[in-house]
N, CA, C and O of each residue as an XYZ file, in Angstrom:
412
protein
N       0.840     -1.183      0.000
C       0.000      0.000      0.000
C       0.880      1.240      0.000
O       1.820      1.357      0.787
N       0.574      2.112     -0.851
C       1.218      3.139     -1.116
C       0.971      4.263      0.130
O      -0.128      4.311      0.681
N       1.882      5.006      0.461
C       2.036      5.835      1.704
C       1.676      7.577      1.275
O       2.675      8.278      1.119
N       0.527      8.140      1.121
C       0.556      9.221      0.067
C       0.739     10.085      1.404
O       0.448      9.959      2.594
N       1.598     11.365      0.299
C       2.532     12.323      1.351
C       1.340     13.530      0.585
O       0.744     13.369     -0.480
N       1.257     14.724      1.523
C       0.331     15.807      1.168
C       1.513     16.811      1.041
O       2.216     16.741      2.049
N       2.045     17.876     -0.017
C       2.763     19.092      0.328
C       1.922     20.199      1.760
O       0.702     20.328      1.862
N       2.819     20.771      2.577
C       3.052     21.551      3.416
C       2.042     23.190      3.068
O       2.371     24.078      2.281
N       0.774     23.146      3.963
C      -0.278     23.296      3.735
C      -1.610     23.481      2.844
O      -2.394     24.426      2.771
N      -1.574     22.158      2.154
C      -2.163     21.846      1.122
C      -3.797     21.325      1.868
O      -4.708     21.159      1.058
N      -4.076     21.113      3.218
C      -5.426     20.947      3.989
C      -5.625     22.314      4.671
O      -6.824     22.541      4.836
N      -4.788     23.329      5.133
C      -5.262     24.485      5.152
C      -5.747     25.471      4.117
O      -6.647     26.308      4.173
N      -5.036     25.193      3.307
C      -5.848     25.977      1.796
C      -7.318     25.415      1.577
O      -8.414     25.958      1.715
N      -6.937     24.092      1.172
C      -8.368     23.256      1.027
C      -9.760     23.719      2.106
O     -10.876     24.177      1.859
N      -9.172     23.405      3.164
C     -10.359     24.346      4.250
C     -11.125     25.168      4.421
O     -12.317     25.406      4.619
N      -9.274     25.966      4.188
C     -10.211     28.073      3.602
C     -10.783     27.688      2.657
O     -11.923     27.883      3.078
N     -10.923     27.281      1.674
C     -11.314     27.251     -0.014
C     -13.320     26.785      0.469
O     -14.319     27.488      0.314
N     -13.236     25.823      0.864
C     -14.108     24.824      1.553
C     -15.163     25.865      2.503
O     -16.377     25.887      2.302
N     -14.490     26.699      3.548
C     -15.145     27.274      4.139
C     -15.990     28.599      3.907
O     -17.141     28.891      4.232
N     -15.000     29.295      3.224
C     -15.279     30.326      2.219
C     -16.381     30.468      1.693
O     -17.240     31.306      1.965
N     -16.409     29.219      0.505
C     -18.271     28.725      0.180
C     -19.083     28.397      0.903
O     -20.240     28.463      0.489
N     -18.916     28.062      1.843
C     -20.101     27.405      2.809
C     -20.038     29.303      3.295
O     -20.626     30.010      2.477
N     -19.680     29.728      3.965
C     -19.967     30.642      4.974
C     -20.206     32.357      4.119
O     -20.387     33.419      4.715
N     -20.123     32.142      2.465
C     -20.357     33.469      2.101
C     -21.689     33.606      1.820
O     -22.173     34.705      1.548
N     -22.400     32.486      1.864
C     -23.716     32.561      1.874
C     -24.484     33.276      2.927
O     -25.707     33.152      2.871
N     -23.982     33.995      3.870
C     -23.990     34.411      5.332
C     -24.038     35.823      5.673
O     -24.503     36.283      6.715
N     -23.445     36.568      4.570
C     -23.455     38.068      4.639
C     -24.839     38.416      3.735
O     -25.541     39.339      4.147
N     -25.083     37.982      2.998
C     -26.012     38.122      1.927
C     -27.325     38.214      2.710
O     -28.020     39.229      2.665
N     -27.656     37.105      3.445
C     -28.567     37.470      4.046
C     -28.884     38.358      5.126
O     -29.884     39.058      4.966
N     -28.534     38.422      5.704
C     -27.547     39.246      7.086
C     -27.688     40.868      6.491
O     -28.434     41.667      7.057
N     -26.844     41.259      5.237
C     -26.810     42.288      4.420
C     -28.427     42.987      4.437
O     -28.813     44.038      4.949
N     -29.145     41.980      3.686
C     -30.578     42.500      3.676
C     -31.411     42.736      4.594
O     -32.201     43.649      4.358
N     -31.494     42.228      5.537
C     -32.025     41.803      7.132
C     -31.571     43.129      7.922
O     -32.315     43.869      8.565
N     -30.241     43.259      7.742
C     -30.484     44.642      8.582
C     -30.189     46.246      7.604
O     -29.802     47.322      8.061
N     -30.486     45.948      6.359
C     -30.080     47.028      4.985
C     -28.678     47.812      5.266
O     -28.342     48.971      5.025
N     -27.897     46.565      5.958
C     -26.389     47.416      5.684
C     -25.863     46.592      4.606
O     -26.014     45.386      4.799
N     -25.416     46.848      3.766
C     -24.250     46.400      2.680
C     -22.841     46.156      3.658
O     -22.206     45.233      3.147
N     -22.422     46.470      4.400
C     -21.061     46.383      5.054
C     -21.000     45.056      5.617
O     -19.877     44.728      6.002
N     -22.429     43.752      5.839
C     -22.105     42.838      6.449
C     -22.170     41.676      5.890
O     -22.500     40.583      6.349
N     -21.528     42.280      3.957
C     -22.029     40.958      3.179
C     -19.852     40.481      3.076
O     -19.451     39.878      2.081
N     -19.200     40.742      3.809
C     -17.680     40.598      3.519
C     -18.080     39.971      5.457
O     -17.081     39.812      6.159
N     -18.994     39.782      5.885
C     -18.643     38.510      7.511
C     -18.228     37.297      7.390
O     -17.287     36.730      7.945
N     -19.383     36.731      6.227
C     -19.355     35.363      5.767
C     -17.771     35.124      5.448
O     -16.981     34.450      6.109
N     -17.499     35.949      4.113
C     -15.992     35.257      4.296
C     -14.731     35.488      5.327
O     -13.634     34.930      5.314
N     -15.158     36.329      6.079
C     -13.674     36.106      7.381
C     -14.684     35.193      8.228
O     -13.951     34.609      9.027
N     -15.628     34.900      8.385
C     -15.768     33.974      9.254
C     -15.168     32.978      8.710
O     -14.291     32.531      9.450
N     -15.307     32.230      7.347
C     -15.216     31.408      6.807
C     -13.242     31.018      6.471
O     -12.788     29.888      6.291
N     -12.628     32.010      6.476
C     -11.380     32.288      5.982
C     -10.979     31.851      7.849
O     -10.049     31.046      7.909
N     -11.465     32.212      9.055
C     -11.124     31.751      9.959
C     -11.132     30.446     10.662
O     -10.329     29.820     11.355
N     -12.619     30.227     10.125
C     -13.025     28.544     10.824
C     -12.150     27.523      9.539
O     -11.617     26.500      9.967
N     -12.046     27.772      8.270
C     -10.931     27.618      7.470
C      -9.984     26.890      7.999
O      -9.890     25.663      8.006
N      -8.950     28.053      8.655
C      -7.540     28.010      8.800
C      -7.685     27.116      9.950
O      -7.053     26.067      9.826
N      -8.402     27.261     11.125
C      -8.594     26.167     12.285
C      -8.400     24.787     11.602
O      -7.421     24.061     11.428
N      -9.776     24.706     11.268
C     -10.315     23.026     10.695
C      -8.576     22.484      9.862
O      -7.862     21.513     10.111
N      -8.420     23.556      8.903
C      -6.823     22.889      7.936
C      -5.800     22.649      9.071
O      -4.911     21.802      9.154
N      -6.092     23.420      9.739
C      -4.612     23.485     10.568
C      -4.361     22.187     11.444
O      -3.353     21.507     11.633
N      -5.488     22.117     11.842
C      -6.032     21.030     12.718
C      -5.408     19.385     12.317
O      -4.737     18.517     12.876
N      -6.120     19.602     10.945
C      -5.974     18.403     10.162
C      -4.496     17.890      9.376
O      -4.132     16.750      9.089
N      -3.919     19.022      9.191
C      -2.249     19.083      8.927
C      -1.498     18.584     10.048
O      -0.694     17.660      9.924
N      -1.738     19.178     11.161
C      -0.922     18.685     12.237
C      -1.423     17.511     12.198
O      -0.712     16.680     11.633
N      -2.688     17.049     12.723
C      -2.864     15.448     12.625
C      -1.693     14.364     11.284
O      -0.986     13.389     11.537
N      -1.847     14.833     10.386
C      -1.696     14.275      9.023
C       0.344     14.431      9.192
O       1.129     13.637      8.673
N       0.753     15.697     10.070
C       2.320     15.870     10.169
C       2.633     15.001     10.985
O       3.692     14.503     10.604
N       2.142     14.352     12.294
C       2.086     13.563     13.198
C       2.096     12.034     12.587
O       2.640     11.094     13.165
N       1.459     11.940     11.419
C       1.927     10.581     11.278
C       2.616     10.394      9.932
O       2.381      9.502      9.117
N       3.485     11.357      9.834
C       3.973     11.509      8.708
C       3.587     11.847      7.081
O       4.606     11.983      6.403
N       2.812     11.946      6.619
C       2.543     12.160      5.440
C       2.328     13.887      4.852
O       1.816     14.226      3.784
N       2.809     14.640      5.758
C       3.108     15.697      5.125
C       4.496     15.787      5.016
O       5.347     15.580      5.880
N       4.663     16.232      3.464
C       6.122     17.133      3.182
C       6.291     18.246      2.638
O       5.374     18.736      1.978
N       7.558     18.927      2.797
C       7.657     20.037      2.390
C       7.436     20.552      1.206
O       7.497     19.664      0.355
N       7.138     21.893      0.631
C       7.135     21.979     -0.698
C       8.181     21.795     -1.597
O       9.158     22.435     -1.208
N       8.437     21.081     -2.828
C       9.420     20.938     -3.608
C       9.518     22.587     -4.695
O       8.537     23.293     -4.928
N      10.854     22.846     -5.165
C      11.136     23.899     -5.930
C      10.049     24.488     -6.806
O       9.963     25.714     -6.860
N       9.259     23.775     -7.459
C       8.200     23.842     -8.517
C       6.957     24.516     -7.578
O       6.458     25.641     -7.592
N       6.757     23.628     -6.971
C       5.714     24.420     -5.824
C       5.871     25.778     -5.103
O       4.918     26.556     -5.140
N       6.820     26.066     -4.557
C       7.304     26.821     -4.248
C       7.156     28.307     -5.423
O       6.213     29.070     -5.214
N       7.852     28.528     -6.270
C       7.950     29.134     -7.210
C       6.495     29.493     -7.860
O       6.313     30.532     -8.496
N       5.299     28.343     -7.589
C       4.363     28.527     -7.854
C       2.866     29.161     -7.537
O       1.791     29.461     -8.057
N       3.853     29.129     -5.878
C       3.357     29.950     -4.833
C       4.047     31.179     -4.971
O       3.121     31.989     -4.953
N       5.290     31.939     -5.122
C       5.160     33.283     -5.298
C       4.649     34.089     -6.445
O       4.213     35.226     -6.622
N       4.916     32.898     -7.228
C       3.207     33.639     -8.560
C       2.114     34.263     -8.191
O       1.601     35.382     -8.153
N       1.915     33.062     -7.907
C       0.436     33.431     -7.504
C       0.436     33.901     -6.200
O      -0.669     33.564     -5.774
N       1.001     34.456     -5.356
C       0.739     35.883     -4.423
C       1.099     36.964     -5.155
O       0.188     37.761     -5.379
N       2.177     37.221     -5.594
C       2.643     38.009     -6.641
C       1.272     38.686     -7.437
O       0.747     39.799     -7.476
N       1.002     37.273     -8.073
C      -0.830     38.442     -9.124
C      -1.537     38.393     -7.832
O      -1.485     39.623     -7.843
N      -2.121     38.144     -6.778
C      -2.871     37.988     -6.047
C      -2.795     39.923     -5.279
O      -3.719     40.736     -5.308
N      -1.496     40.117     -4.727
C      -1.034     41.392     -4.486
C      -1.392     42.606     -5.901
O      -1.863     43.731     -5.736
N      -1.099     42.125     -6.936
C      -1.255     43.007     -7.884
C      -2.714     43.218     -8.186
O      -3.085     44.376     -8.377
N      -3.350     42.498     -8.233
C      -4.709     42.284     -8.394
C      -5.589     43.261     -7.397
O      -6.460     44.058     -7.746
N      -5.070     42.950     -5.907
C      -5.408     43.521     -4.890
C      -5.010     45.209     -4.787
O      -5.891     45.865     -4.230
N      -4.174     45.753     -5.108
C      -3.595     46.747     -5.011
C      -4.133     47.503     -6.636
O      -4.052     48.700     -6.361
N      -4.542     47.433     -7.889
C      -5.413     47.785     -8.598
C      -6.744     47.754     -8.489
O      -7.429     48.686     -8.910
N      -7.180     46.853     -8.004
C      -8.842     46.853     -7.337
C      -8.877     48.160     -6.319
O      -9.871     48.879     -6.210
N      -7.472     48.384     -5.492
C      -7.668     49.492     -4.249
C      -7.605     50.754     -5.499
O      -8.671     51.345     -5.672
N      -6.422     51.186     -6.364
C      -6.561     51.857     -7.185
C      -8.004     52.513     -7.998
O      -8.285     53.707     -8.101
N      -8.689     51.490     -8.452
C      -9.477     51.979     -9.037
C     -11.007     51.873     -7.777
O     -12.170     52.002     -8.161
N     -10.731     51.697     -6.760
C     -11.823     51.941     -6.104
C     -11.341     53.335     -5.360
O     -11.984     53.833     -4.437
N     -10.015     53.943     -5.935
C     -10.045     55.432     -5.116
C     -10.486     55.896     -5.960
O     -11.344     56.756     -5.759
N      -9.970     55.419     -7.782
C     -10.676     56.778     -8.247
C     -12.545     56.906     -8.603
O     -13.329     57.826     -8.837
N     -12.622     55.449     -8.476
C     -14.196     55.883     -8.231
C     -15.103     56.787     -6.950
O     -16.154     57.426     -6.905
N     -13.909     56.373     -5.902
C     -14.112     57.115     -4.714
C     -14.018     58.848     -5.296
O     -14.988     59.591     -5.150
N     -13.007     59.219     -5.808
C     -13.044     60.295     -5.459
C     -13.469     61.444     -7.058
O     -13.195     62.606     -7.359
N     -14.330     60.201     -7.797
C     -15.051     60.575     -9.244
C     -15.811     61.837     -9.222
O     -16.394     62.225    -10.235
C-alpha cells in the first residue's frame, strides 16, 4: 500500500477554499435583514477563519503521522506567482476603487 505524502499546507488551503463557500452565503442574508451592505464581507472572514482552524487542525494530525512534506522547488515558485498576481490584483482593485471614490 502506497504511503501518500500531502505538500506543506495543502489541507489548510483546502479548508479556507471549503469554508469560504459554505460561509459566504452568510453576509447576503444578514446584508438585507439589517439594509447594511457592510455585512455581506462577515461570511468570508468567518469562513477564511473557521478555514484556517479546521486545515490546521488536520495538517498537524496528518504531520504527526507523517505524510506531510515540504514543498518541492516547482511548488514553491508557484506559490510566489500566484501571491505576486494575487497582491497586484489587490492593489489595482484598491486603485481603481479610489478613483471611483473620489469621481
Amino acid at each position: 500500500m502506497k504511503k501518500e505524502k500531502y505538500p506543506k499546507g495543502h489541507f489548510v488551503g483546502m479548508w479556507i477554499g471549503i469554508c469560504i463557500a459554505i460561509f459566504s452565503g452568510i453576509g447576503i442574508p444578514l446584508s438585507i435583514a439589517t439594509n447594511n451592505s457592510t455585512f455581506i464581507a462577515i461570511g468570508p472572514a468567518i469562513g477564511v477563519a473557521i478555514g484556517a482552524a479546521i486545515g490546521s487542525s488536520i495538517e498537524d494530525k496528518y504531520k504527526k503521522q507523517g505524510k506531510i512534506r515540504p514543498l518541492n522547488k516547482k511548488e514553491k515558485k508557484r506559490k510566489k506567482v500566484v501571491l505576486i498576481i494575487a497582491l497586484s490584483l489587490l492593489l489595482l482593485a484598491f486603485i481603481f476603487g479610489l478613483i471611483f471614490l473620489f469621481k
